[in-house]
N, CA, C and O atoms as CSV, one atom per row, in Angstrom:
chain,resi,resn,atom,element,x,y,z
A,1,UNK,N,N,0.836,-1.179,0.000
A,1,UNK,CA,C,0.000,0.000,0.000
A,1,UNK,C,C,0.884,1.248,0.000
A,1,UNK,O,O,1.729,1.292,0.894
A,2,UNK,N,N,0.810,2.490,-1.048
A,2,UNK,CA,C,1.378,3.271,-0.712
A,2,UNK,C,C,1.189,4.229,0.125
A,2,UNK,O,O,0.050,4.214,0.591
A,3,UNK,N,N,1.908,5.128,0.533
A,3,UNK,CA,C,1.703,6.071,1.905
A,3,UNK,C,C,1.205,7.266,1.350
A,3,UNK,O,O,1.385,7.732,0.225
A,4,UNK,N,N,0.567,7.684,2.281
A,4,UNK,CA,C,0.118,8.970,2.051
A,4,UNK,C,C,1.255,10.026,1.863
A,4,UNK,O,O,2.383,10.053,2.353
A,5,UNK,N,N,0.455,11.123,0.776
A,5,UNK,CA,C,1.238,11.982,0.760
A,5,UNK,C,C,1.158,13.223,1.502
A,5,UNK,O,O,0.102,13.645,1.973
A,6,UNK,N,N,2.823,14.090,1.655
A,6,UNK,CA,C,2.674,15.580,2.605
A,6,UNK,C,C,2.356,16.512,1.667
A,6,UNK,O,O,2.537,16.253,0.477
A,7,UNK,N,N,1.924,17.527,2.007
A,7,UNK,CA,C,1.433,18.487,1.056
A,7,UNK,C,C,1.633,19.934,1.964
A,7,UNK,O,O,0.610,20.311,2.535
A,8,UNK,N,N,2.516,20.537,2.093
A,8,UNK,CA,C,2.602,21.890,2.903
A,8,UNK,C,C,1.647,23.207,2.120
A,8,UNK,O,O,1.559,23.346,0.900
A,9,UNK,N,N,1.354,23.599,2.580
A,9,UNK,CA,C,0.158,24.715,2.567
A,9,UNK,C,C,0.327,26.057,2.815
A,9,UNK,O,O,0.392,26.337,4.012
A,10,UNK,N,N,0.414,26.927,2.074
A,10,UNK,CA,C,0.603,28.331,3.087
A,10,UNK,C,C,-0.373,29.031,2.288
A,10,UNK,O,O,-0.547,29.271,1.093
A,11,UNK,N,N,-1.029,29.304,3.545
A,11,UNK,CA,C,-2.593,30.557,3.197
A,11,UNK,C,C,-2.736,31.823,4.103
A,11,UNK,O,O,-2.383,31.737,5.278
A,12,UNK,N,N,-3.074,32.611,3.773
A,12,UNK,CA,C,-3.292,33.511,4.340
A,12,UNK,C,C,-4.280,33.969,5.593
A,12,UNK,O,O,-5.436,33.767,5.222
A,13,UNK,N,N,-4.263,34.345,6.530
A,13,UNK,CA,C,-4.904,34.596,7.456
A,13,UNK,C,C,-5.866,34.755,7.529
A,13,UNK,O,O,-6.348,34.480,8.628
A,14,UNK,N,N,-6.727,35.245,6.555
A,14,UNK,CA,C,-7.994,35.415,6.449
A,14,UNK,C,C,-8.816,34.181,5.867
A,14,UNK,O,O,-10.003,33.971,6.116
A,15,UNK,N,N,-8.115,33.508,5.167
A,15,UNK,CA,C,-8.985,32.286,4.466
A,15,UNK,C,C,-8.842,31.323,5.465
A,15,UNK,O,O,-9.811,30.684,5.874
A,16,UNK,N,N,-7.157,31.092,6.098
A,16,UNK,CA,C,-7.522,30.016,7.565
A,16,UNK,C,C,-8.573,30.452,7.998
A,16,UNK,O,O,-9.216,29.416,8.165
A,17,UNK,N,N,-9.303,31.395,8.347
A,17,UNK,CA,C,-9.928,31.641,10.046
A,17,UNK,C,C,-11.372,31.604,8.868
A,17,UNK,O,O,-12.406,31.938,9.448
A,18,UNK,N,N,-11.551,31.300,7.535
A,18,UNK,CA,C,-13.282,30.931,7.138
A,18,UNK,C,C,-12.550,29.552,7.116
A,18,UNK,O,O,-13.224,28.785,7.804
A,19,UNK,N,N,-11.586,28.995,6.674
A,19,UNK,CA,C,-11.245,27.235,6.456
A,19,UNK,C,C,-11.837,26.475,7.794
A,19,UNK,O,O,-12.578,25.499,7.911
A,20,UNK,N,N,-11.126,27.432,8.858
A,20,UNK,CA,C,-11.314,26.718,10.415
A,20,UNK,C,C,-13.058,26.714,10.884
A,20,UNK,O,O,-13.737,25.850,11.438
A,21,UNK,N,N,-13.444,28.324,10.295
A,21,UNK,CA,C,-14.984,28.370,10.820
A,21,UNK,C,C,-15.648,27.379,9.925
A,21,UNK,O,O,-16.555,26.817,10.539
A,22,UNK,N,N,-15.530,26.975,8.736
A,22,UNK,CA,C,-16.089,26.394,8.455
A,22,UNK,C,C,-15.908,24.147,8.370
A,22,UNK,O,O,-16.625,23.157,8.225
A,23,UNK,N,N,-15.052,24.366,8.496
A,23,UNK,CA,C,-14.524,22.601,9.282
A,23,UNK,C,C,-15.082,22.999,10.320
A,23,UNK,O,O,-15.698,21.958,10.544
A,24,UNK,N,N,-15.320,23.546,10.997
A,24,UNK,CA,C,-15.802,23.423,12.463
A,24,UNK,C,C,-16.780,22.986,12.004
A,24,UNK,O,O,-17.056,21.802,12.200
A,25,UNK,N,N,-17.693,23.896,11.173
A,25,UNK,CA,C,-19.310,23.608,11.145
A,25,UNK,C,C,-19.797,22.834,9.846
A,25,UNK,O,O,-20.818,23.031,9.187
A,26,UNK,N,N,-18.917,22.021,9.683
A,26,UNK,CA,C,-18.809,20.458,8.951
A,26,UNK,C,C,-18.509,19.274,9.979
A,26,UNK,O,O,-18.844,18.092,9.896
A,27,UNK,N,N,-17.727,19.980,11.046
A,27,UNK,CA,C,-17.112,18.718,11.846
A,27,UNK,C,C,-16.451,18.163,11.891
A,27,UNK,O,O,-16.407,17.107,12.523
A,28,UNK,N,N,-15.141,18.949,10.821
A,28,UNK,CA,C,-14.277,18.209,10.078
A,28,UNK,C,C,-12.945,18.813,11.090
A,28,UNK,O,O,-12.980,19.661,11.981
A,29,UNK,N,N,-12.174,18.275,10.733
A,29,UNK,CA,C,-10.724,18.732,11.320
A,29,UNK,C,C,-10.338,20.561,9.981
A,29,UNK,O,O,-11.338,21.030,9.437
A,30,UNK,N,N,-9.080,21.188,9.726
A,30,UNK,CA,C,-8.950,21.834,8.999
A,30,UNK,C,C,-8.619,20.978,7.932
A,30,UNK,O,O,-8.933,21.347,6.801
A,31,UNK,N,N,-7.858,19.562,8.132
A,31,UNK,CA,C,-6.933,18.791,7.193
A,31,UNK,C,C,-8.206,18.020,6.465
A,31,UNK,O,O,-8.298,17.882,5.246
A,32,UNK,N,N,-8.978,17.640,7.241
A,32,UNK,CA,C,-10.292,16.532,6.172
A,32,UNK,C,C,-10.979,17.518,5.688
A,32,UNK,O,O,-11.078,17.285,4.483
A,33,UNK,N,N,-11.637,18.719,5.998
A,33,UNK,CA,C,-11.916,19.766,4.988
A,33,UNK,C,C,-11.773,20.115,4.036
A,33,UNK,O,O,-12.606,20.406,3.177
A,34,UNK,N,N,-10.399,20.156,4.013
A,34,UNK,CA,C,-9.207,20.589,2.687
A,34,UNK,C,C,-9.447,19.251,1.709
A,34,UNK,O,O,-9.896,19.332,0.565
A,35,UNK,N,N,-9.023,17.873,2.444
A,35,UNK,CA,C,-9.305,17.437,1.851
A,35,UNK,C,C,-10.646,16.841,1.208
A,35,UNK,O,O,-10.687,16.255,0.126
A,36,UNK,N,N,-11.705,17.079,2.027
A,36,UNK,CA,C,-13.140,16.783,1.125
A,36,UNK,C,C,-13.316,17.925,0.027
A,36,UNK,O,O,-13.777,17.663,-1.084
A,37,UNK,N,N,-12.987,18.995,0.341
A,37,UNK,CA,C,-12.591,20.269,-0.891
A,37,UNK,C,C,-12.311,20.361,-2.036
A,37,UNK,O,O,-12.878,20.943,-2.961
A,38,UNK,N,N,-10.849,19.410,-1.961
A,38,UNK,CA,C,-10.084,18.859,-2.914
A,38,UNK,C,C,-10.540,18.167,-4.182
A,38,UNK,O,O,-10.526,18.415,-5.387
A,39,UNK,N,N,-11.203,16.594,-2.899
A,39,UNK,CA,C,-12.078,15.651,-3.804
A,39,UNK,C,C,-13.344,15.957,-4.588
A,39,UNK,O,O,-13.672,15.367,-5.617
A,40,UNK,N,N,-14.239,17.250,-3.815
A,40,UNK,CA,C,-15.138,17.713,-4.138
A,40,UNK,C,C,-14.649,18.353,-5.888
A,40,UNK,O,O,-15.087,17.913,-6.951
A,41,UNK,N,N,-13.715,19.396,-5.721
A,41,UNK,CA,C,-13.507,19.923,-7.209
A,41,UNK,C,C,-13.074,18.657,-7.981
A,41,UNK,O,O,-13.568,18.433,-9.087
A,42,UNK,N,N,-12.277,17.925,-7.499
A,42,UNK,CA,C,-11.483,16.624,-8.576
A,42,UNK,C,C,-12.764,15.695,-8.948
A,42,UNK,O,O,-12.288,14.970,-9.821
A,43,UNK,N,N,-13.974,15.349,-8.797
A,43,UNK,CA,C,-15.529,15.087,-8.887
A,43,UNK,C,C,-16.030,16.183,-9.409
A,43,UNK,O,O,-16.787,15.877,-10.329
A,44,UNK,N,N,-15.968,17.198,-9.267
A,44,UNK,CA,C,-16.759,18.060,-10.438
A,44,UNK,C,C,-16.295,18.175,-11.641
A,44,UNK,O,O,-17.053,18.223,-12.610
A,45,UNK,N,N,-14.766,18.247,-11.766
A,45,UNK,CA,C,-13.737,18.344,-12.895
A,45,UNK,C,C,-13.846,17.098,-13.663
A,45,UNK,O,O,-13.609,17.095,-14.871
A,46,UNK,N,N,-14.067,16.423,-13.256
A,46,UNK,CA,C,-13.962,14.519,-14.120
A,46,UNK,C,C,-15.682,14.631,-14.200
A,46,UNK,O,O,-15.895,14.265,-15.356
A,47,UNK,N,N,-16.850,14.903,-13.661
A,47,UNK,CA,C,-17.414,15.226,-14.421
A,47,UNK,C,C,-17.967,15.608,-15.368
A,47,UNK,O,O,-18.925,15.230,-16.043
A,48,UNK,N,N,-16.995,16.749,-15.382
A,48,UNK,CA,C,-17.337,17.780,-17.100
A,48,UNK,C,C,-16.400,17.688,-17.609
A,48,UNK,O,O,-16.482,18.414,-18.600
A,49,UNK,N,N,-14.798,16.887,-17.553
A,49,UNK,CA,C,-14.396,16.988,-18.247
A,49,UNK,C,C,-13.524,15.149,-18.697
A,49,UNK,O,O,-12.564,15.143,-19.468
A,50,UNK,N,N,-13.986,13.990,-18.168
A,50,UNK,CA,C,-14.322,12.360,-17.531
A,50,UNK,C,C,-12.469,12.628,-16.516
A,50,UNK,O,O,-11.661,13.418,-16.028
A,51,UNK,N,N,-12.825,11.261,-16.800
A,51,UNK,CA,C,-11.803,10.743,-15.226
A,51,UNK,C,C,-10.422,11.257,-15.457
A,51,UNK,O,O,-9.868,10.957,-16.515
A,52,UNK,N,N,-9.757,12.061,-14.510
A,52,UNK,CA,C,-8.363,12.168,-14.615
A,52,UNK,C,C,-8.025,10.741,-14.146
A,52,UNK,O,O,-8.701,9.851,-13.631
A,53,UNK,N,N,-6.218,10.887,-14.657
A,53,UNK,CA,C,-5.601,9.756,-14.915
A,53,UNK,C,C,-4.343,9.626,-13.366
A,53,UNK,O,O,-3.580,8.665,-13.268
């Protein structure tokens, strides 16, 4: 199985503190947020445009 990957991040202060308010009020951590986020656009994108590879 391969391992997960690191991914370092740098955002600005103002988008952390809607990232955090809003994982909060998902329930999510900041990190599963980001990543349901992620998956969310990569599912809309292979939608309209089929499966990345």
């Amino acid at each position: 199985m391969e391992k997960d990957k690191h991914l370092g991040l740098r955002i600005d202060s103002e988008t952390h503190k809607k990232l955090k308010s809003l994982s909060e009020f998902d329930g999510r951590s900041i990190n599963g947020e980001v990543l349901y986020l992620i998956r969310q656009a990569i599912s809309q994108h292979e939608k309209k445009h089929g499966t990345l590879k």
